[in-house]
BAPADO-92933 format. One record per residue: chain; y, z, x of N, C-alpha, C in turn. Coordinates in steps of 0.001 Angstrom, whole numbers, always signed. Each point is the difference from the previous one (the first is absolute). Layout:
BEGIN
+-------+---------+---------+---------+---------+---------+---------+---------+---------+---------+
| bakol |    n.yy |    n.zz |    n.xx |   ca.yy |   ca.zz |   ca.xx |    c.yy |    c.zz |    c.xx |
+-------+---------+---------+---------+---------+---------+---------+---------+---------+---------+
|     A |       Y |       Z |       X |       Y |       Z |       X |       Y |       Z |       X |
...
+-------+---------+---------+---------+---------+---------+---------+---------+---------+---------+
! end
This chain:
BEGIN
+-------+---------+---------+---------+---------+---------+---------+---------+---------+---------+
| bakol |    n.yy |    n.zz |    n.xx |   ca.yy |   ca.zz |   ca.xx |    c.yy |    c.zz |    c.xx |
+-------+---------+---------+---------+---------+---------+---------+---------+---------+---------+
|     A |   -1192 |      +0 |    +838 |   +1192 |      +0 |    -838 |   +1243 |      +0 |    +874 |
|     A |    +991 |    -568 |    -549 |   +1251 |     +80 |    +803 |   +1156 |    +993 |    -400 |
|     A |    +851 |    +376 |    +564 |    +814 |    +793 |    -529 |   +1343 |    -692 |    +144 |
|     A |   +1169 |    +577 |    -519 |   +1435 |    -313 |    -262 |    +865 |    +685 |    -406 |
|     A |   +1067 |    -301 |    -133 |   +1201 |    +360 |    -804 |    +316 |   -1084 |   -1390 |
|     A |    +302 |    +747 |   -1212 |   +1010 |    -956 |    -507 |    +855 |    -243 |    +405 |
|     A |    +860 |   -1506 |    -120 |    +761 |     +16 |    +296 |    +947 |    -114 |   -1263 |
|     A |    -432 |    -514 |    -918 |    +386 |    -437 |   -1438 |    -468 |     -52 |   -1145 |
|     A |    -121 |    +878 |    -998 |    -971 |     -28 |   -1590 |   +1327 |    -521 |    -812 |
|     A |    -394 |    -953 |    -759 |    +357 |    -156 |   -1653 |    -702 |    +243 |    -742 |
|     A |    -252 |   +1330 |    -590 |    -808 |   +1011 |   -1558 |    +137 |   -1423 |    -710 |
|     A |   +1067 |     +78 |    -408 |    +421 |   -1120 |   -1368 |    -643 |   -1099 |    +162 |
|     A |    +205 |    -646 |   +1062 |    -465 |   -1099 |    +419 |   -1285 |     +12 |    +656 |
|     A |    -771 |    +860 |     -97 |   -1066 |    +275 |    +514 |   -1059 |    -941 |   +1513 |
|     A |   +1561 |    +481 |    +842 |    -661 |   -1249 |   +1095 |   +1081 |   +1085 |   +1355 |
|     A |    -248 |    -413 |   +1099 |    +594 |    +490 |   +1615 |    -487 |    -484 |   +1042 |
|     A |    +432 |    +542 |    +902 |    -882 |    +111 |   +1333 |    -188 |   +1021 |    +529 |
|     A |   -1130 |     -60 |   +1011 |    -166 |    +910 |   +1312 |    +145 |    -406 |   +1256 |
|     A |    +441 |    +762 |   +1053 |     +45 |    -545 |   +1271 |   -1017 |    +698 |    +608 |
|     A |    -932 |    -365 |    +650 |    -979 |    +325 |    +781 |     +48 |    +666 |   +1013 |
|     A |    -762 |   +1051 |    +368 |    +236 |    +919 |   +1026 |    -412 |    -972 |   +1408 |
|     A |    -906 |    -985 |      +8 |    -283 |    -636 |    +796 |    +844 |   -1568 |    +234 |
|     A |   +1423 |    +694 |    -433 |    +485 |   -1371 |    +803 |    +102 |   -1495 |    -527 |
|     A |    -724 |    +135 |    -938 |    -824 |   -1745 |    -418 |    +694 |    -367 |    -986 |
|     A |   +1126 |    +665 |    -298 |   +1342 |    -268 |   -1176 |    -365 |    +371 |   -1040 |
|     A |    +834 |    -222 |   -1388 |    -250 |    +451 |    -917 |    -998 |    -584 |   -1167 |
|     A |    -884 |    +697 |    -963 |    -971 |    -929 |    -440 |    +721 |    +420 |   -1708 |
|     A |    -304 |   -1047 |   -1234 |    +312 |     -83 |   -1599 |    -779 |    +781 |    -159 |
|     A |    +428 |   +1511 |    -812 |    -888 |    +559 |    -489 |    +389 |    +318 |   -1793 |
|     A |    -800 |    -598 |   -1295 |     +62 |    +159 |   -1360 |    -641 |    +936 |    -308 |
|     A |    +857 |    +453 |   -1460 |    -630 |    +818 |    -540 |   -1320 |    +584 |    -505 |
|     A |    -683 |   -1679 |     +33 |   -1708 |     -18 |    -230 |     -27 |    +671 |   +1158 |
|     A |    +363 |     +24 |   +1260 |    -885 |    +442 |    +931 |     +78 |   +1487 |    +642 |
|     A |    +357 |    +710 |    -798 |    +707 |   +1623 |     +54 |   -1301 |    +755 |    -567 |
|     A |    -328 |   +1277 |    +697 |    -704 |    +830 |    -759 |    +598 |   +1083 |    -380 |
|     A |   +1299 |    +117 |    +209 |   +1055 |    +636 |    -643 |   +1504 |     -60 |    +711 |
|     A |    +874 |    +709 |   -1030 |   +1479 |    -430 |    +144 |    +370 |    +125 |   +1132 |
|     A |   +1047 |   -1080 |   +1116 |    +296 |      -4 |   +1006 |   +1926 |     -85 |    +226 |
|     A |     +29 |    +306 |    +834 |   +1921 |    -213 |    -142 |    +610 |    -656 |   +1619 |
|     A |    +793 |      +6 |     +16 |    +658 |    -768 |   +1474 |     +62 |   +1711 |    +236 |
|     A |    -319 |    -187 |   +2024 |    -320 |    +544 |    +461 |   -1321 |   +1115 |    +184 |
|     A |    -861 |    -211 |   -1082 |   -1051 |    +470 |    +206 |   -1433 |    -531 |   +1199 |
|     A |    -814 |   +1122 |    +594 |    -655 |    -545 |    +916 |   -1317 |    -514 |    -899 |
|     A |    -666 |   -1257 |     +31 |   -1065 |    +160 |    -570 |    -780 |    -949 |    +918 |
|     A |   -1658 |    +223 |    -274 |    -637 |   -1079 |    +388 |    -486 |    -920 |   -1185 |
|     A |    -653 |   -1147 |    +566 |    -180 |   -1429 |    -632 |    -757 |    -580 |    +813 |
|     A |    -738 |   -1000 |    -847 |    -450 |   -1020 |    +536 |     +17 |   -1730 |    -140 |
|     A |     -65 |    -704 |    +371 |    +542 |   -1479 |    -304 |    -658 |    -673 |    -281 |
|     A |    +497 |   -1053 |   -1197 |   -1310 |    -711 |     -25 |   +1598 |   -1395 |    -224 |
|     A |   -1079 |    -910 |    +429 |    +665 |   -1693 |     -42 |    +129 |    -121 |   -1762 |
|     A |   +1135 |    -605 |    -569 |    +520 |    -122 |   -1097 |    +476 |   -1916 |    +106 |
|     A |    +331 |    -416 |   -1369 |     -78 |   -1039 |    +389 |   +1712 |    -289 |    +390 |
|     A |    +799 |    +941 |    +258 |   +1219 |    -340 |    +285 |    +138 |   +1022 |   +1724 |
|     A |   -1151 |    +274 |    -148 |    -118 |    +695 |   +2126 |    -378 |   +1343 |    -250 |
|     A |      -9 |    +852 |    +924 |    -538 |   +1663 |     -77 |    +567 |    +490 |    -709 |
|     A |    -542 |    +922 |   -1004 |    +201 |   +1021 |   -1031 |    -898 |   +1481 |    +318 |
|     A |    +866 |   +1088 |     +32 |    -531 |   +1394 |    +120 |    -913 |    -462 |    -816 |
|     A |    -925 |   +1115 |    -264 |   -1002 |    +481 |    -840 |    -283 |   +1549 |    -183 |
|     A |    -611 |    +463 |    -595 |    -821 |    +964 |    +427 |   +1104 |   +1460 |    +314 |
|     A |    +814 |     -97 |    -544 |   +1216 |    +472 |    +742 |    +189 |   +1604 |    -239 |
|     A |    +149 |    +972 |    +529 |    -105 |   +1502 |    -357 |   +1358 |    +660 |   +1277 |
|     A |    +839 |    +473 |    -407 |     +77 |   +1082 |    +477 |    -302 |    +939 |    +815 |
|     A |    +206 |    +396 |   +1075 |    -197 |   +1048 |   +1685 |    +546 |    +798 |    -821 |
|     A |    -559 |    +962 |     -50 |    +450 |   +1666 |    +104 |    +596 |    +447 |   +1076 |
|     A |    +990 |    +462 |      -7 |    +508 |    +792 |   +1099 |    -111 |   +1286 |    +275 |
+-------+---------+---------+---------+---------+---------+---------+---------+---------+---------+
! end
């Protein structure tokens, strides 16, 4: 699994990004792909899967701090 930062949620719009702790820029992460609510600046991990418009989070949860 990879980890990140948000960098950007739209609730409403149910779409953002994350920037990757590893450097590899930021990946589309949707609301389908949340296992619960996320906000800009939260740490979470994810995982990627190929979409037909390029990488999309998945799988996406929240780091406890």
């Amino acid at each position: 699994m990879k980890t990140g930062k948000v960098k950007f949620y739209n609730e409403a719009k149910g779409y953002g990004f994350i920037v990757s702790d590893d450097q590899s820029g930021e990946v589309f992460v949707h609301a389908t792909g949340l296992n619960e609510k996320i906000a800009q600046d939260d740490r979470v991990q994810y995982e990627v899967e190929s979409s037909r418009r390029g990488p999309q989070a998945v799988n996406v949860s929240k780091i406890q701090s």
